[in-house]
C-alpha positions in Angstrom: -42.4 -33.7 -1.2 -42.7 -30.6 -3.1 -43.5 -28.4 0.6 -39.9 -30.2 1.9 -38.4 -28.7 -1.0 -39.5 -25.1 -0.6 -38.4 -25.0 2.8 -34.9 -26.4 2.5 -34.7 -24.2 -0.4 -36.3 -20.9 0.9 -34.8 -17.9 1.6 -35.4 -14.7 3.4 -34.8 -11.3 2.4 -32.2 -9.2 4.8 -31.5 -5.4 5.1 -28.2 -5.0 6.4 -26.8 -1.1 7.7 -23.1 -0.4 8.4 -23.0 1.0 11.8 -23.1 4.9 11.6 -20.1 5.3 14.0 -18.7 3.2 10.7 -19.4 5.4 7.9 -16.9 7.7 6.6 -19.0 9.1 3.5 -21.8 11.4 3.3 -24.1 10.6 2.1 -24.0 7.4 4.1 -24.2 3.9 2.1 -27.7 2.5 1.4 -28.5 -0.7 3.5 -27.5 -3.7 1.4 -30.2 -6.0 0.6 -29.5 -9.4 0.6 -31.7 -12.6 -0.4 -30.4 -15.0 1.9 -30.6 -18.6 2.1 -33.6 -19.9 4.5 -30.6 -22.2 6.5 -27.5 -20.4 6.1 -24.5 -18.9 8.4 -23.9 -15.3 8.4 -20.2 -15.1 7.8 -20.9 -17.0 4.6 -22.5 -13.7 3.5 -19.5 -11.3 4.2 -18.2 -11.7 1.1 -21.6 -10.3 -0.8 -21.9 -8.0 2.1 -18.2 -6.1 2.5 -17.7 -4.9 -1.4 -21.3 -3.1 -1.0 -19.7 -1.2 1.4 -16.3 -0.9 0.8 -16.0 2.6 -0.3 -17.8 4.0 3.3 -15.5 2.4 5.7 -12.6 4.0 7.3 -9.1 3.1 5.4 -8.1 -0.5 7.1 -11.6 -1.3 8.7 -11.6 -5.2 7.9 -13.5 -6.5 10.7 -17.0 -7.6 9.9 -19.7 -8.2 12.9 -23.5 -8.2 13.0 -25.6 -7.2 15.6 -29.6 -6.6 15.9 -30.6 -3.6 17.9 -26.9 -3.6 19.6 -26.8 -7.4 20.5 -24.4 -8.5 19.1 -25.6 -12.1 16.8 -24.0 -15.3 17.2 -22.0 -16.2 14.3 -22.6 -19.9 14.5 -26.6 -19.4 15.0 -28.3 -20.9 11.9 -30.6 -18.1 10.7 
């Protein structure tokens, strides 16, 4: 029972990078790192993600998307 509960309650640790054609600072932000939760959704992590790097993106930039490698990541994917 106590291996069921480590795995619904695991969670993995992310480094997320604001696009470079994004940054509007030098130097540019650092990647934010994020301890996510094992079963999660990513748009339930914009709201930890976008204040990290609010003060690099261009005045009005409100649109958040993930990608990996320049595929762009399916929002409703479980991770």
């Amino acid at each position: 029972m106590e291996a069921l509960k480590n795995v619904w309650e695991g969670a993995i640790p992310l480094q997320i990078h604001l696009h470079e054609s994004e940054v509007t600072t030098l130097p540019p932000p650092s990647p934010a790192l994020i301890l996510a939760p094992r079963i999660g959704y990513l748009p339930l992590l914009v709201p930890q993600i976008k204040p990290h790097f609010s003060g690099a993106l261009p005045p009005g930039a409100d649109t958040v998307w993930f990608d990996y490698r320049g595929l762009p990541l399916k929002w409703y994917t479980v991770f």
